[in-house]
N, C-alpha and C positions, 0 to 999 in steps of 0.2 A: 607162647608163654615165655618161653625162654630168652626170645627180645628184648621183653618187656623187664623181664628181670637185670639183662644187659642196660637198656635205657635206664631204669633205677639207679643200679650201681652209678652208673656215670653223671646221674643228678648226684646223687649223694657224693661224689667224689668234687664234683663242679664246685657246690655249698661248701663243702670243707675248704678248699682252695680258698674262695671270697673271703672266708671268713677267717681268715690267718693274713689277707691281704693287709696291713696298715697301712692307713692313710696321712701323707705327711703337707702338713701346712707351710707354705712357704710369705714369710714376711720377710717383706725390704724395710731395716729400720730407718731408711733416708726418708723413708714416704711416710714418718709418723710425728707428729708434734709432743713436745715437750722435754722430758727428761731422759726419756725410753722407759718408762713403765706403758703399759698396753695388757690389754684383755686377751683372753683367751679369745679364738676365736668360734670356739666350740659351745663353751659354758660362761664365757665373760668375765671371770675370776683376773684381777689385777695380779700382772705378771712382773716385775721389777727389778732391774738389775741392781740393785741396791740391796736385795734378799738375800743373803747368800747362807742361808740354813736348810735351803732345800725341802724347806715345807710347800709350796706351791707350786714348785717345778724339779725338776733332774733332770742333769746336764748327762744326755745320751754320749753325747760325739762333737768335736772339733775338728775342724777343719783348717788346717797353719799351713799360708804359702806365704814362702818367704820372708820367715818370721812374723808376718800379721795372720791375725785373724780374721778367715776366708767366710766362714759358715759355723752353724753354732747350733746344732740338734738338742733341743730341749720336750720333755715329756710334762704335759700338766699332770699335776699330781689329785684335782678333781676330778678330772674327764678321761685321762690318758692319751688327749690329744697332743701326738708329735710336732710341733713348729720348726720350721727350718729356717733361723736368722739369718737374712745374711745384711751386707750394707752400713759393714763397720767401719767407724771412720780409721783413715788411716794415718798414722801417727808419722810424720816423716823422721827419723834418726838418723841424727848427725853421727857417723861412724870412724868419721876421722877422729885422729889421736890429736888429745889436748895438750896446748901446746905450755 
């Protein structure tokens, strides 16, 4: 009997683990056509970086190496599925002093 309540416990402790796991989407925006609007990939809800009131998505976390942007964790706001951007173009800066 006592096993068996040991086996329980440790389902139940297993379920809670999964279920606190989130799952995080990663999209390369080099691989996508048009402007960089794209779908969820959860619920299909048009995603656009043109949006920036944060009704469709939130912006978790950023990712900056060496002053660009590496990676871009965003949260749909329908589904709460996490996307992970990455594959920003890179902007090259002239850093030398104007003459």
């Amino acid at each position: 009997m006592l096993s068996e309540e040991v086996r329980l416990s440790e389902a139940v402790a297993q379920k809670r683990k999964q279920a606190k796991q989130i799952l995080v989407t990663k999209l390369d925006l080099t691989k996508i056509d048009g402007n960089g609007d794209f779908s969820c990939p959860t619920c299909g809800v048009t995603i656009s970086p043109e949006d920036e009131t944060e009704n469709v998505y939130t912006i978790l976390e950023e990712k900056v190496r060496n002053n660009a942007l590496e990676e871009l964790v965003i949260q749909c706001n329908a589904c709460s599925n996490r996307i992970c951007l990455t594959g920003f173009p890179s902007l090259e800066m002239d850093t030398s002093e104007t003459e």
